[in-house]
Each structure stands twice: as structure tokens, then as C-alpha cells.
Biotite code that builds the C-alpha atoms (Angstrom):
import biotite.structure as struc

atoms = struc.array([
    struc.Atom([10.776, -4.498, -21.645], chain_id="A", res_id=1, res_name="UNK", atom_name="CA", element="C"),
    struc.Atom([9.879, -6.964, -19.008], chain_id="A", res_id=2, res_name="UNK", atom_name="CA", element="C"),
    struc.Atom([8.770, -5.898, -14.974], chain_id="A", res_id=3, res_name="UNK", atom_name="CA", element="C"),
    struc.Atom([12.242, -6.464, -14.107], chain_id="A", res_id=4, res_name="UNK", atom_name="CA", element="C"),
    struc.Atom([13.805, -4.589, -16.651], chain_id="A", res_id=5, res_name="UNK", atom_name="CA", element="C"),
    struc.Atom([11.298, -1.568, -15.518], chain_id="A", res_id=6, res_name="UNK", atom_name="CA", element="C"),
    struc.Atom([11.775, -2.301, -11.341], chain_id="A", res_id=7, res_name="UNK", atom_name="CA", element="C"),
    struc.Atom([15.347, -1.268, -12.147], chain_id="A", res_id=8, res_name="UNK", atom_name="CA", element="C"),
    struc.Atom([14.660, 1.875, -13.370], chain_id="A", res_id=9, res_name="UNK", atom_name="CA", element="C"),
    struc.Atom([12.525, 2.741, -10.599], chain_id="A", res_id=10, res_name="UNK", atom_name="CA", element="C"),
    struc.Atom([14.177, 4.716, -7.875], chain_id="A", res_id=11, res_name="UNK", atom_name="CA", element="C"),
    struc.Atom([12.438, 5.753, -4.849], chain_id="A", res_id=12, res_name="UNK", atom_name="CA", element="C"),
    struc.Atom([11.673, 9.162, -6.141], chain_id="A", res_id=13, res_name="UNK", atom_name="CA", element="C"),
    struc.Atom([10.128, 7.227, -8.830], chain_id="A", res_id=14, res_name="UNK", atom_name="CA", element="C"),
    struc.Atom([8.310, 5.017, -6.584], chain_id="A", res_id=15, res_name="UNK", atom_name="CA", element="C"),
    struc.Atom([7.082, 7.539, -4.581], chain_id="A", res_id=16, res_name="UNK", atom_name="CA", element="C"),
    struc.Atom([5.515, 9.788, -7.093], chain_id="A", res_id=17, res_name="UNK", atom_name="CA", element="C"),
    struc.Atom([3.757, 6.487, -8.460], chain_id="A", res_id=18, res_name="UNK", atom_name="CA", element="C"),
    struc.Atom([2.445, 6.028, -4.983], chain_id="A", res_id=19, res_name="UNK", atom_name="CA", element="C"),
    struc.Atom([1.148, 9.524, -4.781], chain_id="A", res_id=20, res_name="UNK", atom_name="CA", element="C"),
    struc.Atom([-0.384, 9.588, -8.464], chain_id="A", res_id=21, res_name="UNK", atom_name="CA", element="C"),
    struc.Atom([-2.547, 6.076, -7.589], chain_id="A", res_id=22, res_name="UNK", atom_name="CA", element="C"),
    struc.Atom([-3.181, 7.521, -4.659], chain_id="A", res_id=23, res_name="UNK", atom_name="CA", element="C"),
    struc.Atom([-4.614, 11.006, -6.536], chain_id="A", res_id=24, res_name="UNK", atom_name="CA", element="C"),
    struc.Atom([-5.100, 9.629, -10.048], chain_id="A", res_id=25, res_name="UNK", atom_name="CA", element="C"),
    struc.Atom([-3.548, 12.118, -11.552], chain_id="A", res_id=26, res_name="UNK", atom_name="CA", element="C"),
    struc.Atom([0.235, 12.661, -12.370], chain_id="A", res_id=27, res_name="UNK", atom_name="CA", element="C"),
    struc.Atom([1.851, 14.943, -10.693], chain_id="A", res_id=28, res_name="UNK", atom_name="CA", element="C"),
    struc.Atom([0.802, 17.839, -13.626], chain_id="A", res_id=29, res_name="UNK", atom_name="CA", element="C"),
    struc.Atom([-2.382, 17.500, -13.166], chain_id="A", res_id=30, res_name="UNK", atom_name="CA", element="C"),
    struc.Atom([-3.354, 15.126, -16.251], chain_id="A", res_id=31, res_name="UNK", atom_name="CA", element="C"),
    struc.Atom([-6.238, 12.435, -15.075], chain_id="A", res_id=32, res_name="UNK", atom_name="CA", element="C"),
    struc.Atom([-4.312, 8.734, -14.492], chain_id="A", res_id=33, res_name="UNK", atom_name="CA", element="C"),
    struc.Atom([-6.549, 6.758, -17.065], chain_id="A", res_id=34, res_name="UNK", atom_name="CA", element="C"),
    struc.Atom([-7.670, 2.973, -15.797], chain_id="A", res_id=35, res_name="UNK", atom_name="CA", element="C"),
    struc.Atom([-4.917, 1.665, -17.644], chain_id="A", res_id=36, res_name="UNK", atom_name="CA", element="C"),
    struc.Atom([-2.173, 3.865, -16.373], chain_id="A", res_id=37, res_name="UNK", atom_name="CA", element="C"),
    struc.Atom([-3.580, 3.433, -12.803], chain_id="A", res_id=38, res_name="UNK", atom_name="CA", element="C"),
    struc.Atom([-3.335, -0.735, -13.055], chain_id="A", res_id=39, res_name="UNK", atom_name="CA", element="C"),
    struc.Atom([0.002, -0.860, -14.464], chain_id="A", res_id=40, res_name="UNK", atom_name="CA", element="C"),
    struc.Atom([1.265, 2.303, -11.800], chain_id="A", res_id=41, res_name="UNK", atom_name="CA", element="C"),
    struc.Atom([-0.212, -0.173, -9.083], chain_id="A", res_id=42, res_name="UNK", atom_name="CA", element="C"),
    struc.Atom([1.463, -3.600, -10.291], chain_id="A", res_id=43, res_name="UNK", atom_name="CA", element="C"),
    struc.Atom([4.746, -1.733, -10.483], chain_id="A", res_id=44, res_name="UNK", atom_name="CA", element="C"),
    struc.Atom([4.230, -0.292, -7.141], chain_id="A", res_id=45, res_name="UNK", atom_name="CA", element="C"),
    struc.Atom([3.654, -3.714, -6.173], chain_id="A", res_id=46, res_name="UNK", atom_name="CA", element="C"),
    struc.Atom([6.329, -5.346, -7.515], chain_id="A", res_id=47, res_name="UNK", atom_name="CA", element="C"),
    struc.Atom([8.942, -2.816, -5.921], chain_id="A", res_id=48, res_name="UNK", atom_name="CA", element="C"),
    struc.Atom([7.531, -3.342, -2.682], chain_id="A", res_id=49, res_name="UNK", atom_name="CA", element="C"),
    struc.Atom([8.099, -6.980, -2.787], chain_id="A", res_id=50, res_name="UNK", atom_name="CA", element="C"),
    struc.Atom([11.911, -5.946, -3.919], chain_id="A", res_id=51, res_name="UNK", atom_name="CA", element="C"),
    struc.Atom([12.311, -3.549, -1.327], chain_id="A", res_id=52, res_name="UNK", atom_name="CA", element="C"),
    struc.Atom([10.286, -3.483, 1.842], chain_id="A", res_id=53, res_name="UNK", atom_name="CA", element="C"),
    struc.Atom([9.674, -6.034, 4.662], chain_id="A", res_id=54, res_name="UNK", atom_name="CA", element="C"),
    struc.Atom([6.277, -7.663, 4.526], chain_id="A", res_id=55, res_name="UNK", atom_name="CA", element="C"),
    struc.Atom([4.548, -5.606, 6.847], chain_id="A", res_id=56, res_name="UNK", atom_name="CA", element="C"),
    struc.Atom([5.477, -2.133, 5.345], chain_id="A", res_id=57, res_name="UNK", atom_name="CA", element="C"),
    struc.Atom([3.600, -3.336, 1.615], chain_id="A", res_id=58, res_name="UNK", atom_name="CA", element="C"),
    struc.Atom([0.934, -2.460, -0.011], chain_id="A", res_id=59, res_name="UNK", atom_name="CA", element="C"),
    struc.Atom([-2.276, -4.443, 1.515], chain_id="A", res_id=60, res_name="UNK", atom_name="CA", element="C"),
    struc.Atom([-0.181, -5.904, 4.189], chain_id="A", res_id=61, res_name="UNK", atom_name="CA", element="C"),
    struc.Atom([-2.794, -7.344, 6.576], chain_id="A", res_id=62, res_name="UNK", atom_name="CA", element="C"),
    struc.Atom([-1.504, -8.898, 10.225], chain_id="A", res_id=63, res_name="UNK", atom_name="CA", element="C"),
    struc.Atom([-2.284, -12.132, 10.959], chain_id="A", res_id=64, res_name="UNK", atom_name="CA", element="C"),
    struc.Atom([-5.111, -13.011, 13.725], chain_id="A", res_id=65, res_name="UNK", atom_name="CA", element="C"),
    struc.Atom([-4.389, -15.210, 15.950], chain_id="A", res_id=66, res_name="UNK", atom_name="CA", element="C"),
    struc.Atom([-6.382, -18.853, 15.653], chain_id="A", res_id=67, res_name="UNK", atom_name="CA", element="C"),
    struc.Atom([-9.176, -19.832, 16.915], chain_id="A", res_id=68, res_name="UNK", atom_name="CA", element="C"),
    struc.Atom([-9.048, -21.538, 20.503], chain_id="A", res_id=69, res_name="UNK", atom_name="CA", element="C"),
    struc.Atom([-6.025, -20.310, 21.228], chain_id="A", res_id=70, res_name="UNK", atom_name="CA", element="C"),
    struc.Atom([-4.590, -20.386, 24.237], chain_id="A", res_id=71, res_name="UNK", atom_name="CA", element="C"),
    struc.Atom([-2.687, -17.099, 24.174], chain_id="A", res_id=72, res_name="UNK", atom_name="CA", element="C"),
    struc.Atom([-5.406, -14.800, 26.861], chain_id="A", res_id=73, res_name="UNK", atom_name="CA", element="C"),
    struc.Atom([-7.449, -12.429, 24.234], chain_id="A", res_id=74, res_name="UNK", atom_name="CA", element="C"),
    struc.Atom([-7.308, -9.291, 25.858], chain_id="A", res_id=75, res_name="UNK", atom_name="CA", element="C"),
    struc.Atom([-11.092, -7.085, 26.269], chain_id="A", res_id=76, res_name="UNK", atom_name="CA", element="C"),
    struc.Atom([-12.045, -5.039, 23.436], chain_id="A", res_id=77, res_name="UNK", atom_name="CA", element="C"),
    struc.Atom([-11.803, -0.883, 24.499], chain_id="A", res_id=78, res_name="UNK", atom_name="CA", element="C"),
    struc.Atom([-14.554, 0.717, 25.921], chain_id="A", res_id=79, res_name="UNK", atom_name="CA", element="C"),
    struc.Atom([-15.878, 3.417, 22.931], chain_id="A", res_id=80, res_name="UNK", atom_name="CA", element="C"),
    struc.Atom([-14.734, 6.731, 23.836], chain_id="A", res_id=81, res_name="UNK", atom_name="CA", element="C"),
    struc.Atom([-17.506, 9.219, 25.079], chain_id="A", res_id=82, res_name="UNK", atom_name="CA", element="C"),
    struc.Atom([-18.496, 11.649, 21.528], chain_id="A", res_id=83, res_name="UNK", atom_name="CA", element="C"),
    struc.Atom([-17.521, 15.262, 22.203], chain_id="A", res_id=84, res_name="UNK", atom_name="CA", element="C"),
    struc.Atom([-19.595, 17.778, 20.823], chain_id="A", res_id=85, res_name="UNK", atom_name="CA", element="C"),
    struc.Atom([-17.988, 21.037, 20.226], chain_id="A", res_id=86, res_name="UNK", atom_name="CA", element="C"),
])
């Protein structure tokens, strides 16, 4: 069975319980996800993303910066908030 073959088995249930079980490493009975089961559970999470979700909603989606010297006006970086100690 090739990734494709497998992406269209996966429903979003499916896809969502992978998510969760990377996320854990363990399935959702409790059993340890062992190294192997966690790489492929991540390349087929993967892969469905780039099937079904825009490029900003996927896995490791980082927003581009804008360039160097660029004429669009940066705007000042936040003052830090004050720490509250309770």
C-alpha cells in the first residue's frame, strides 16, 4: 500500500486521533507510540494536511517575515507587560 492508497482511508476522525496520539505518544488506549509508529503517524499527518488544509493551518506552518530594507514602516516591538505576583 502506497501513502496515497493510506491518505484515502484517513478520515478526519482518523486524522485527528493521529494528531492527538503524536501529540501524547500513546494511542488512544494507553499503549506507548514506539519511534517508529510516531514517524510514520507524523508523515501521514503530514501528507493529509497538504491534501486538505490551506498552507497556513499545517503542521510547521511558519509566516513569512518581511525582507530586509523594506519599505513597508516596521511597527515598535510591545512594551513587556509588568509581572504580577499573586
Amino acid at each position: 500500500m502506497n501513502i496515497q492508497d493510506l491518505l484515502e482511508t484517513v478520515t478526519p476522525e482518523i486524522y485527528e486521533n493521529l494528531k492527538r496520539s503524536i501529540e501524547l505518544g500513546k494511542w488512544p488506549n494507553g499503549q506507548k507510540l514506539t519511534k517508529e509508529q510516531k514517524e510514520n503517524s507524523l508523515q501521514l499527518v503530514i501528507a493529509y494536511e497538504q491534501e486538505h488544509f490551506p498552507e497556513q493551518e499545517r503542521t510547521g506552518y511558519v509566516p513569512p517575515k518581511a525582507a530586509c530594507g523594506s519599505k513597508k514602516t516596521e511597527s515598535k516591538p510591545e512594551e513587556p507587560a509588568p509581572l504580577k505576583w499573586s
